[in-house]
Every structure is written in C-alpha cells, then in structure tokens.
Backbone as CSV, one residue per row, in Angstrom:
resi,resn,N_x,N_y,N_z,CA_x,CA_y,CA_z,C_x,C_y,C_z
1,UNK,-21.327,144.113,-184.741,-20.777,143.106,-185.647,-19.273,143.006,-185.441
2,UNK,-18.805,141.459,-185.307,-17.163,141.623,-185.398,-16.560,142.238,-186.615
3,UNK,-15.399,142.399,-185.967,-14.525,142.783,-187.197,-14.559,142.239,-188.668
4,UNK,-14.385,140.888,-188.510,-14.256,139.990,-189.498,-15.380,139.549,-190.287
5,UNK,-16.485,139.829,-189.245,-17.809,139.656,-189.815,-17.864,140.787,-191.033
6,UNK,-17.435,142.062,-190.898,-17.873,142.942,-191.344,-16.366,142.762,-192.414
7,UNK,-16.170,142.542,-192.261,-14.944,142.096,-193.772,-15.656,141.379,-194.736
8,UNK,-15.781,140.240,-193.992,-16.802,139.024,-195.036,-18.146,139.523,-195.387
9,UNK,-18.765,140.559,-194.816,-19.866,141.220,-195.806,-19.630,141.905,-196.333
10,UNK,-18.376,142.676,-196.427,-18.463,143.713,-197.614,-18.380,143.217,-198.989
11,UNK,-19.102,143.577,-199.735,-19.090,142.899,-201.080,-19.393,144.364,-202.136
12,UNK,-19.103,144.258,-203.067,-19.417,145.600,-204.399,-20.641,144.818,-204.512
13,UNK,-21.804,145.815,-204.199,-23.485,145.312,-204.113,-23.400,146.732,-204.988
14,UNK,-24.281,146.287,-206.483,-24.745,147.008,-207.271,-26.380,147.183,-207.594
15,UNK,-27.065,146.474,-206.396,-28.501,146.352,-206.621,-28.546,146.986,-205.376
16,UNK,-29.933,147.801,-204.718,-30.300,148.753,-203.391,-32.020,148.220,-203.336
17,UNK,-32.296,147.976,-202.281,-33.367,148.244,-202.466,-33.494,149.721,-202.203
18,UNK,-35.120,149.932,-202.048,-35.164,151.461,-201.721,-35.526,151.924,-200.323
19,UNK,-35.082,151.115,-198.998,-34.967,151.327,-197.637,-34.139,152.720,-198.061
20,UNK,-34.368,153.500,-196.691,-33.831,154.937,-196.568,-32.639,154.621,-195.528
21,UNK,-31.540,154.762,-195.665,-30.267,154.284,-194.969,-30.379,155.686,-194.310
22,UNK,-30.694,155.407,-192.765,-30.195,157.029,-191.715,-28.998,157.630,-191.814
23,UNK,-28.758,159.066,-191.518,-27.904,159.724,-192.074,-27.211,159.312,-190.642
24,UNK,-27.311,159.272,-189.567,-26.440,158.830,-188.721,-25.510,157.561,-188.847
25,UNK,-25.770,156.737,-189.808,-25.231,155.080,-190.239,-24.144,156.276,-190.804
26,UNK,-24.435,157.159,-192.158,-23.214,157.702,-192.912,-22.119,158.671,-191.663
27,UNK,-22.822,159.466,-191.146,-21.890,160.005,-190.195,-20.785,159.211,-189.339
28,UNK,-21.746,157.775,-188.542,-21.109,157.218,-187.635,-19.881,156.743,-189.250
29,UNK,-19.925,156.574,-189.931,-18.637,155.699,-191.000,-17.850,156.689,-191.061
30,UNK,-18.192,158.244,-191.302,-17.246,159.714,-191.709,-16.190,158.915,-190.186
31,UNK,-16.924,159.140,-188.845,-15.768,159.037,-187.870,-14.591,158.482,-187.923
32,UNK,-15.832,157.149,-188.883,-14.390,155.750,-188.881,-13.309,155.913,-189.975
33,UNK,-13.981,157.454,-191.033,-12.853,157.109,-192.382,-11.803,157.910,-191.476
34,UNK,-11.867,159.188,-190.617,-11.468,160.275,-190.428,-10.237,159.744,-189.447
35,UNK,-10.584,158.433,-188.918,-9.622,157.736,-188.037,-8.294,156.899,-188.938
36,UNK,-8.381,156.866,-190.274,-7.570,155.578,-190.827,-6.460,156.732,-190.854
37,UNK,-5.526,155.586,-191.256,-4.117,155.583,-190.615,-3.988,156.865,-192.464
38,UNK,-2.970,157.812,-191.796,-2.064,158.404,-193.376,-1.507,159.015,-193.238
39,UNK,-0.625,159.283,-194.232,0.913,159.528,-194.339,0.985,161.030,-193.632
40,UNK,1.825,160.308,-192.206,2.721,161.531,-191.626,1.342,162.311,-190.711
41,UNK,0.108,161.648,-190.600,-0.781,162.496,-190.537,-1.728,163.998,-190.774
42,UNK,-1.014,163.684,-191.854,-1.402,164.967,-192.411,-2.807,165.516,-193.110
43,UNK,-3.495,164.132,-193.161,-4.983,163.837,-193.397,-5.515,164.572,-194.717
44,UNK,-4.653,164.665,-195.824,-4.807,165.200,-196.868,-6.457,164.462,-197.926
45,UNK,-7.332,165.017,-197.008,-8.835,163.786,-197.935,-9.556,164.798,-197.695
46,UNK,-10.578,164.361,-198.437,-11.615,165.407,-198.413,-13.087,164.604,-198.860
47,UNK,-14.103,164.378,-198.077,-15.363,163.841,-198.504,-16.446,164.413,-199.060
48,UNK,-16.841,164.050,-200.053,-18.178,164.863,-200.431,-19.086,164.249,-200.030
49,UNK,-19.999,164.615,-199.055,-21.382,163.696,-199.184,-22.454,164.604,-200.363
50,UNK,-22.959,163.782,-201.712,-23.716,164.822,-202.264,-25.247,164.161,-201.974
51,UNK,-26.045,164.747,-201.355,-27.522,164.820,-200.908,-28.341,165.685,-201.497
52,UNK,-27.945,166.668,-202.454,-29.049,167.352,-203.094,-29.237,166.595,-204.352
53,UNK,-30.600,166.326,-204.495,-31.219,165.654,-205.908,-30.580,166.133,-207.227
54,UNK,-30.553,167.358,-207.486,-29.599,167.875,-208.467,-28.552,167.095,-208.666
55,UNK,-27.431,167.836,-207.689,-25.987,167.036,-207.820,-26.149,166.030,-207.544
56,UNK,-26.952,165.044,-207.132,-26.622,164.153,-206.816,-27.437,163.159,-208.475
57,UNK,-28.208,163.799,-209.329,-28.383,162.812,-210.694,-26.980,162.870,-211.389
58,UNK,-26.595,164.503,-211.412,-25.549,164.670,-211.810,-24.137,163.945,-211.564
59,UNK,-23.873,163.656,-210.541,-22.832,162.126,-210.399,-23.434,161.211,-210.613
60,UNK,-24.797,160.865,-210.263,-24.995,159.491,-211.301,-24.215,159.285,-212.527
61,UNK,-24.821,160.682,-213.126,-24.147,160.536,-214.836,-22.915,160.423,-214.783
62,UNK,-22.477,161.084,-214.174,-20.634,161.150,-214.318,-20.412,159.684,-213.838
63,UNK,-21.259,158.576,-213.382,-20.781,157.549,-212.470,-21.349,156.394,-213.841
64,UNK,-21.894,157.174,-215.076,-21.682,156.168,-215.904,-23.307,155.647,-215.825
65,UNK,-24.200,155.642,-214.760,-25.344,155.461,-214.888,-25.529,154.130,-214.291
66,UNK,-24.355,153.711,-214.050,-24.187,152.263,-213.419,-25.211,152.252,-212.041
67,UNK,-25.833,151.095,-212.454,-26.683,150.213,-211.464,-26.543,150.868,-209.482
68,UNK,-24.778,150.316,-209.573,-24.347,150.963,-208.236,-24.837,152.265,-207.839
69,UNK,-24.379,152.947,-208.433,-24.600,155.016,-208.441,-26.282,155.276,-208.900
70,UNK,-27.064,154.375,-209.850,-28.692,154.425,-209.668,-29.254,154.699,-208.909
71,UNK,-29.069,153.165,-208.279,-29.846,152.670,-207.158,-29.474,152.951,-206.042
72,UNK,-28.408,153.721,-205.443,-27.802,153.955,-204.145,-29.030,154.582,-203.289
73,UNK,-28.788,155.052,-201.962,-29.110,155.781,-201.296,-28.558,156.835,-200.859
74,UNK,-26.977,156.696,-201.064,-26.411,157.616,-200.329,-25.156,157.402,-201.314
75,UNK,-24.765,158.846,-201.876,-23.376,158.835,-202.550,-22.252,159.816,-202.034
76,UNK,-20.995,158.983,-201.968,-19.669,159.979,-201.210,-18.743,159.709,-202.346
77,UNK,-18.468,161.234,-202.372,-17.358,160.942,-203.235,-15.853,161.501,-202.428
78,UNK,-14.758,160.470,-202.777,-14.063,160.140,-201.834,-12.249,161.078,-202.452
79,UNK,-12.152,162.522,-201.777,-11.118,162.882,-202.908,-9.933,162.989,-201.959
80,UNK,-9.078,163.117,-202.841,-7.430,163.362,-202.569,-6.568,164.611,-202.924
81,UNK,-5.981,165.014,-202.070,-5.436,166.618,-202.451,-4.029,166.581,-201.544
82,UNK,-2.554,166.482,-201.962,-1.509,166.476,-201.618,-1.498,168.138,-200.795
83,UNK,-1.828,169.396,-201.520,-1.895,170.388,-200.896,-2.537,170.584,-199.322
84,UNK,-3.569,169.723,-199.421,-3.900,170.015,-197.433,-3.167,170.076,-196.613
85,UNK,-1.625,169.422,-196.861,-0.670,169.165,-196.134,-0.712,170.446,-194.948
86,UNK,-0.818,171.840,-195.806,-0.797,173.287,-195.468,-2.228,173.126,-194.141
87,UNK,-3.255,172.535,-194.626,-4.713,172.576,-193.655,-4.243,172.219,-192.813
88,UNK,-3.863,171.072,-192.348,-3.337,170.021,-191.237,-2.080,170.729,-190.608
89,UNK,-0.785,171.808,-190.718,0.107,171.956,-190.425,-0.213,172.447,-189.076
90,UNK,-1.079,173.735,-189.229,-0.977,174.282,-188.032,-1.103,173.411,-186.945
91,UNK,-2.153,172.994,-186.884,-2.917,172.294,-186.128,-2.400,171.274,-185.850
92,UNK,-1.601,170.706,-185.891,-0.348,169.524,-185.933,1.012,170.235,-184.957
93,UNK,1.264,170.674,-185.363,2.269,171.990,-184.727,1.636,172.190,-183.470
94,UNK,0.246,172.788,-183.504,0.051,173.126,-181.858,-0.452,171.423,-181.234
95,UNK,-0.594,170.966,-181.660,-1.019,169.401,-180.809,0.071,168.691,-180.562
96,UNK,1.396,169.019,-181.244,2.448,168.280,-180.463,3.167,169.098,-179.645
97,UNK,3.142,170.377,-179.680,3.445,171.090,-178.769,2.724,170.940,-177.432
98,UNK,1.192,171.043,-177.231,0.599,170.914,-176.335,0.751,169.632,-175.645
99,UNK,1.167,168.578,-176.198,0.925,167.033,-175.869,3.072,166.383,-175.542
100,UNK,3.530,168.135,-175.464,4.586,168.263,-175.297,5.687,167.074,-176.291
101,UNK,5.387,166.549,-177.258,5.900,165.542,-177.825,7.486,166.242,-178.039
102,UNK,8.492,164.830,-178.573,9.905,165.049,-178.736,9.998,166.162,-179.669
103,UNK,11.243,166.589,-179.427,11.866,167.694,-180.447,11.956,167.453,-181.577
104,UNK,12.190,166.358,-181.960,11.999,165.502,-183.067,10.940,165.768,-183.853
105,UNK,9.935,165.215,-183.343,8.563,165.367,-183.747,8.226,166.626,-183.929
106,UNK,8.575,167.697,-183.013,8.106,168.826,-183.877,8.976,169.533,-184.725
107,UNK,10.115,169.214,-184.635,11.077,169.719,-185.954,10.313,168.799,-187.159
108,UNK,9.759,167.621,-187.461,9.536,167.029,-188.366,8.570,167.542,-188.996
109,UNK,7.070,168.539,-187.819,5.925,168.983,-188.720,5.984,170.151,-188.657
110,UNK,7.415,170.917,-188.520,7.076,172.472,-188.572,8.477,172.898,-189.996
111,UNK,9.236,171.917,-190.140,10.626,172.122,-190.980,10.325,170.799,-191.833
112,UNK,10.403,169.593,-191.934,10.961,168.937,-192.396,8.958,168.256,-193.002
113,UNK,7.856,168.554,-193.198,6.983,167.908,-193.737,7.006,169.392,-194.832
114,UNK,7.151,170.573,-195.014,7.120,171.431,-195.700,7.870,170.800,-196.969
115,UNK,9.371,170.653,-196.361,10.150,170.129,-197.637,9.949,168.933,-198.219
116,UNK,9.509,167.968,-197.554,8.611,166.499,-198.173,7.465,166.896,-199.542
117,UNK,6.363,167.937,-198.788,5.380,168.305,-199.541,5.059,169.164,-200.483
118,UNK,6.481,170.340,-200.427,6.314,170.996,-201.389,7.500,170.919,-202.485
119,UNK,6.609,170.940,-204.447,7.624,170.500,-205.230,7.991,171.646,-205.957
120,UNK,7.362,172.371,-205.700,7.959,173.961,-206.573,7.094,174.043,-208.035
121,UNK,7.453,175.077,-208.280,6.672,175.501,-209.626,7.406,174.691,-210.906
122,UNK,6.684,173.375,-211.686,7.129,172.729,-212.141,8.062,171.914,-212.126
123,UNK,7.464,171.836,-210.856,8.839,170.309,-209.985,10.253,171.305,-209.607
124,UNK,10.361,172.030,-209.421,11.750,172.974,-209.483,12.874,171.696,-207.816
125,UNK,11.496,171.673,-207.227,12.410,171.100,-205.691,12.809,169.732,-206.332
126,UNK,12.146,168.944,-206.931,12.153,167.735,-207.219,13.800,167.300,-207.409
127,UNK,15.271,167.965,-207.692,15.942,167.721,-208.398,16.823,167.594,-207.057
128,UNK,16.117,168.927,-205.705,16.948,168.910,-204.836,16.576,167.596,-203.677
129,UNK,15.712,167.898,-203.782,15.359,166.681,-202.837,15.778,165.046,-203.546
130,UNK,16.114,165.341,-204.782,16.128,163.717,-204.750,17.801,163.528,-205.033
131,UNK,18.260,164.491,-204.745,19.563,164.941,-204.692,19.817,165.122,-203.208
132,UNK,19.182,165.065,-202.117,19.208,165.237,-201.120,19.486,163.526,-200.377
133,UNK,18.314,163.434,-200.880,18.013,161.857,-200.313,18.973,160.719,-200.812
134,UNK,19.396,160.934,-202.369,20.414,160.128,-203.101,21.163,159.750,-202.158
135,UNK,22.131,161.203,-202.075,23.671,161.102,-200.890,23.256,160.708,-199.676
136,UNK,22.251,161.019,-199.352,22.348,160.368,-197.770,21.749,159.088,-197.707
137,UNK,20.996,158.799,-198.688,20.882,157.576,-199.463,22.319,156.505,-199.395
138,UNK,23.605,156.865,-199.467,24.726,156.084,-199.575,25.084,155.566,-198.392
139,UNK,24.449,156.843,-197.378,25.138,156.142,-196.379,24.080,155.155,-195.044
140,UNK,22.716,155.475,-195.480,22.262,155.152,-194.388,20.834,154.641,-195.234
141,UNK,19.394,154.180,-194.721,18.667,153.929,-195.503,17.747,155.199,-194.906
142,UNK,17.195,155.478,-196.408,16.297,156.741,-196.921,14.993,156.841,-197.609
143,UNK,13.952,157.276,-197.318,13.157,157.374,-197.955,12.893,158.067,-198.419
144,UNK,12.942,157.640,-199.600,13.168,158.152,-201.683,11.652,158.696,-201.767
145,UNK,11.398,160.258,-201.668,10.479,160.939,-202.134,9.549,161.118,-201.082
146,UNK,8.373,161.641,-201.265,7.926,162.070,-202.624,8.880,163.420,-203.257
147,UNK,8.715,163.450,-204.479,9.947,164.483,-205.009,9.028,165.160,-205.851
148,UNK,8.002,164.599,-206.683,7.295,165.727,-207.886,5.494,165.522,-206.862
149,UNK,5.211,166.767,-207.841,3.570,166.761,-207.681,2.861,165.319,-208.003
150,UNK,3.485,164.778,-208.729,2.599,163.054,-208.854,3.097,162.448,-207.769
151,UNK,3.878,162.535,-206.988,4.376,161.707,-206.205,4.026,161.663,-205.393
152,UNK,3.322,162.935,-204.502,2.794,163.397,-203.664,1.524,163.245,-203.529
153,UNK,0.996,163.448,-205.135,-0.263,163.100,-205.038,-0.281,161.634,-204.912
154,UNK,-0.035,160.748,-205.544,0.386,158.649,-205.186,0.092,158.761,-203.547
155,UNK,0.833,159.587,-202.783,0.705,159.829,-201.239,-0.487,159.649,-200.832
156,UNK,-1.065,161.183,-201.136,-2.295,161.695,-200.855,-3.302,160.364,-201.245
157,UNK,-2.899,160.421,-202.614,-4.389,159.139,-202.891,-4.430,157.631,-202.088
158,UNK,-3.169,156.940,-201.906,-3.424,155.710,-200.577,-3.572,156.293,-199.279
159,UNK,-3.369,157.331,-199.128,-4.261,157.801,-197.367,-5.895,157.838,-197.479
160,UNK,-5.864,158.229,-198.801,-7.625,158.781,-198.846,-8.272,157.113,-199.220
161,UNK,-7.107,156.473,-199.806,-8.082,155.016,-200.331,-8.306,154.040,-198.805
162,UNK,-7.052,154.722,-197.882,-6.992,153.494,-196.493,-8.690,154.380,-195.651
163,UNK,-9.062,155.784,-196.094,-10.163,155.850,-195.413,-11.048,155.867,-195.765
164,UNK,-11.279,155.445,-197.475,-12.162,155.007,-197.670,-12.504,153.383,-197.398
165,UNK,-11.658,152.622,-196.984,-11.623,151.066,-196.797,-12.159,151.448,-195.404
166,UNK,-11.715,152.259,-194.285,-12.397,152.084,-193.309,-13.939,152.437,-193.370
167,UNK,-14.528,153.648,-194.231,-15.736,154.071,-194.358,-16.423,152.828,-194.802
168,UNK,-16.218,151.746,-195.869,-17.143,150.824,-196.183,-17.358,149.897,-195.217
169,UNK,-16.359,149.195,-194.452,-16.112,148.617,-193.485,-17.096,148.889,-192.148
170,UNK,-17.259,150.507,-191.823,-18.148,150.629,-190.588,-19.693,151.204,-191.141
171,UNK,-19.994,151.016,-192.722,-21.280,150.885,-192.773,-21.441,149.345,-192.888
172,UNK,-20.744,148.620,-193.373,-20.896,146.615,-193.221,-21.238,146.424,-191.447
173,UNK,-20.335,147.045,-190.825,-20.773,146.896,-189.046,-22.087,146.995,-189.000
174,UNK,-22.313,148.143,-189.897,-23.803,148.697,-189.067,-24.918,147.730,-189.931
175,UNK,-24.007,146.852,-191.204,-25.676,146.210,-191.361,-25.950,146.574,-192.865
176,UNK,-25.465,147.802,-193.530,-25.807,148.010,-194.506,-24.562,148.035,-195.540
177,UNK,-24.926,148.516,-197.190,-23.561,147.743,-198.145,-23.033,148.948,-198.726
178,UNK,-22.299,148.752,-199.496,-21.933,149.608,-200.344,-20.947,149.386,-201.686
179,UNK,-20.434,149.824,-202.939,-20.053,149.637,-204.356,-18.770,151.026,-203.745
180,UNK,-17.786,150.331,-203.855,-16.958,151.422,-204.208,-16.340,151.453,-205.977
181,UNK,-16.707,152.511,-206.727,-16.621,152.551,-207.954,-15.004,153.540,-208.381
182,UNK,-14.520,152.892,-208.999,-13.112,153.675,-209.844,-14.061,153.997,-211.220
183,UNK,-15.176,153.401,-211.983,-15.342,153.819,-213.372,-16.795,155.226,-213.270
184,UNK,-15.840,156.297,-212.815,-16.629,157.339,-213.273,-15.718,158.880,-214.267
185,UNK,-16.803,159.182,-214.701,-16.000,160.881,-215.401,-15.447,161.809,-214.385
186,UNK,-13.769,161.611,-214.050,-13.210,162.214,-213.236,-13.360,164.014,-213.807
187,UNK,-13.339,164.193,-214.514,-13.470,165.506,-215.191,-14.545,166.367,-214.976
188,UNK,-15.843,165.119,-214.992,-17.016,165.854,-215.044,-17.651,165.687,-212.936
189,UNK,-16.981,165.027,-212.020,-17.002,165.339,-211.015,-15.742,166.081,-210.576
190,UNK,-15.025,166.795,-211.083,-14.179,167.341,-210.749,-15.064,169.034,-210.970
191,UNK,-15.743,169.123,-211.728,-16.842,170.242,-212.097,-17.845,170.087,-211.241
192,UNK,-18.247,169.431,-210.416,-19.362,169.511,-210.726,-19.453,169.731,-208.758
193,UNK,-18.472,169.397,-208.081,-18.320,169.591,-207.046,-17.133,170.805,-206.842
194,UNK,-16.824,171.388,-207.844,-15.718,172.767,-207.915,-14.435,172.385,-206.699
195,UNK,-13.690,170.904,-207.496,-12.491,170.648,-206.954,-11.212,171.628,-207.156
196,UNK,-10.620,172.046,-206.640,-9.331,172.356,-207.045,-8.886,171.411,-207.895
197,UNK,-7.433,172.269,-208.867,-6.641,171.601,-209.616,-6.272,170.735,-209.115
198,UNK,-5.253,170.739,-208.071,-4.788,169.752,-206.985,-5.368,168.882,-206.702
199,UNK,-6.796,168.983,-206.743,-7.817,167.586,-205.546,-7.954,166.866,-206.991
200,UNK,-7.941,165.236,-206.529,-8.161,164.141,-207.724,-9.120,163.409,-206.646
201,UNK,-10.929,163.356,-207.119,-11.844,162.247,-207.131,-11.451,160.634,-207.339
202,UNK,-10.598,160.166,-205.840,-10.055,158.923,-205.740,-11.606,157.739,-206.270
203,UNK,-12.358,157.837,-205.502,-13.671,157.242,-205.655,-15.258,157.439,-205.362
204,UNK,-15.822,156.987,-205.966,-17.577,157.360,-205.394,-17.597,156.279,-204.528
205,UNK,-18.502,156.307,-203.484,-19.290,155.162,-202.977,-20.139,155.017,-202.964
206,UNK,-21.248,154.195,-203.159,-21.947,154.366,-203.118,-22.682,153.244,-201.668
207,UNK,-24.044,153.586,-201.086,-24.684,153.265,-199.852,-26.000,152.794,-199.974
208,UNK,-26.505,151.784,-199.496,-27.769,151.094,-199.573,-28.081,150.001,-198.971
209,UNK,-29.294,149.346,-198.540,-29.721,147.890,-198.578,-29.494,147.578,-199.840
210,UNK,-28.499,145.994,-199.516,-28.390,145.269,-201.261,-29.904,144.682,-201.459
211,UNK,-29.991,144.613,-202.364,-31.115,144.174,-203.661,-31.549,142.755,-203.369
212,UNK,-31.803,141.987,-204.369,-32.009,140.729,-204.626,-31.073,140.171,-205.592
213,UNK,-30.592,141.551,-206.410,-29.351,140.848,-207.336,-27.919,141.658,-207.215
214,UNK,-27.836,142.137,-205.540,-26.678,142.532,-205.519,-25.154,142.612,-206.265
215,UNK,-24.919,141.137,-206.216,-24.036,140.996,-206.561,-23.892,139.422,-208.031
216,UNK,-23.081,139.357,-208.240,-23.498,138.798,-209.766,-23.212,137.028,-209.110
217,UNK,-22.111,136.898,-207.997,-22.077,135.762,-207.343,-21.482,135.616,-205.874
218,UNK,-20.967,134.009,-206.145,-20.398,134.181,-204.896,-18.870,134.858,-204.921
219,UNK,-18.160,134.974,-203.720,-16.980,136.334,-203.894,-15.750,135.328,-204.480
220,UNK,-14.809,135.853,-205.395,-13.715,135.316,-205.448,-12.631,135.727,-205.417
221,UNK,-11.611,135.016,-204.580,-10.163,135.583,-204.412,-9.342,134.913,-204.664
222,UNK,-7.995,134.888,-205.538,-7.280,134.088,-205.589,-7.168,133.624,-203.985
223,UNK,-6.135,132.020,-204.052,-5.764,131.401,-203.321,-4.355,132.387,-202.486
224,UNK,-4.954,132.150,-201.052,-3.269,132.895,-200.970,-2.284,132.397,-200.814
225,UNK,-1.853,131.211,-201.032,-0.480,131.114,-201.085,-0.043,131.902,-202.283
226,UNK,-0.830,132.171,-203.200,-0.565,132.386,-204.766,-0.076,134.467,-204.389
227,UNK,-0.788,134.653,-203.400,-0.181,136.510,-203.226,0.076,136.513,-201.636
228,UNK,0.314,135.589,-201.179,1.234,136.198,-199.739,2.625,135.045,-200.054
229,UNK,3.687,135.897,-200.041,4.852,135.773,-199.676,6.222,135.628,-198.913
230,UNK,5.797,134.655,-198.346,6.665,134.746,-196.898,8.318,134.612,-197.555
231,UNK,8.864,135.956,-196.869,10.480,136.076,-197.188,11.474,135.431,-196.194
C-alpha cells in the first residue's frame, strides 16, 4: 500500500470484527514504531503487547470498556519513560564510536545528554541548567530545556507518540485498523503492567478488522488554510 493510501485509511475504528489479526502484521508495525524519529535518539518508549486473556480483560477495564479496547484483537499499550535515556547511553556511545562519528557527536552522548536528562532530586539541576542556557541564551540561540522531570518527560512522551503514529500507519499498510485511545485509567494500567514511577502509559491501541460500524462517519478535518500557516 502507498504511503498516502495508508494515511487515508487510518481512521479511530471502534467496531472489529472477530478475524484473528497474525501476530506477524503486529511485529512487522513494532519494526516500524522502533524506527520513528526521537529526541537525540535516545529511544526512551517502551511497548506493551498484552496477549494474556487475564491482563488483557484487565486493560479493557482500565480502557473504560469502550467498544475500541472490547472488540480489539490485539492491544499495545504505548509508554513513555524520560529515564531510559540511561538504557540507550551505552549503546549509543559504542555505535558512534564504532561508526567512528565526529567528536562532537560523541562528546554530546557521553557528557552533554547526561546533563540534558538528568534533573536531580526534586528538580535540584533545574535552576542550573536553566541558568546555564539563559546566559548563553544572550548571546547565541539556545535550546531552553528540558530543565525539570516534567519537561523531560513532555520529551519522552512526543518520541513515544511519533512511534506510535508510525505503528498505526504500518498496520493501515498491511490492510488492517486500529483506535488509538487517550481515555483510559492511567493509574490502574500503570498497576497492572508494574510501570515504574517514571514510565507514563502515553496510549492503548488498539488492532483489528473494522466492523460494519467502525466508525460513526465520514472523516473530518478542518480546512487547511484555517491550521497551516505560511510565515
């Protein structure tokens, strides 16, 4: 399927029939989330696929019971954790070393992504770093933060949302739909998959053949002249 094709089918389909979506359709999409673009590469995401009947009624409920999370076939829940920064370091460190990259580049992921990512025990760094960036802020242009644990996490969560846009995207290729849902009990999937403090449940997805009443109509978007802005 083209690209664009698979844009124009993605739709929030809250009806499934009950076709069995192959676990290779979900894998081949993991590749495609694992590829989207995020900050600094540091790949701070984390996927749940939940497949056991148990946990997996159990996010139903937390998902509100909604139609989408019912009827699915296949549910991912899609999280965010500013701390991986630490998972990704090493391994970043030896791949630009090996791939001999600029000095630059590896002063940036062995010195200078530490002090980006870490905010201290109750923001303690937050005051220096944005005291850092201010002054050099005067003289040149700077990019302001992240400075606290929310800030970082804001980070973390648009890397994990750009791979979840690619994950829906390369199950639409393959043919089949999916509901990405924001209205579930972050609390009670934060239990129920034993997240760290740190990790925040960006979204569920949910996976299926759409229904007969997928979706409630046809799609609507504002007009764009009305949200693109040419400066």
């Amino acid at each position: 399927m083209e690209f664009f094709d698979a844009v124009a089918r993605r739709r929030s389909v809250r009806d499934y029939t009950d076709e069995v979506v192959p676990d290779d359709v979900i894998q081949k999409a993991f590749d495609a989330a694992i590829l989207a673009p995020n900050s600094s590469n540091t790949q701070t995401w984390n996927f749940y696929w939940v497949k056991s009947p148990g946990p997996k009624k159990k996010l139903v409920e937390a998902c509100l019971s909604q139609s989408a999370a019912r009827k699915a076939n296949h549910l991912i829940v899609v999280a965010a954790d500013p701390n991986l920064w630490r998972r990704s370091q090493g391994p970043l460190i030896q791949w630009v070393q090996s791939v001999n990259a600029p000095k630059q580049v590896q002063l940036y992921y062995s010195k200078l992504i530490p002090f980006i990512y870490r905010w201290g025990i109750f923001n303690s760094m937050a005051p220096i770093k944005w005291l850092a960036t201010t002054v050099i802020g005067l003289f040149r242009p700077m990019a302001r933060g992240p400075y606290t644990r929310r800030d970082a996490q804001e980070v973390a969560i648009k890397s994990a949302a750009l791979a979840a846009e690619n994950f829906v995207l390369a199950i639409a290729a393959q043919g089949y739909d999916t509901c990405m849902m924001e209205g579930f009990d972050s609390s009670r999937v934060r239990r129920l998959l034993k997240m760290k403090c740190s990790e925040r449940a960006v979204m569920v997805i949910s996976v299926g053949r759409q229904g007969e009443r997928a979706t409630w109509g046809p799609q609507f978007r504002l007009p764009k002249d009305q949200v693109v802005k040419i400066v």
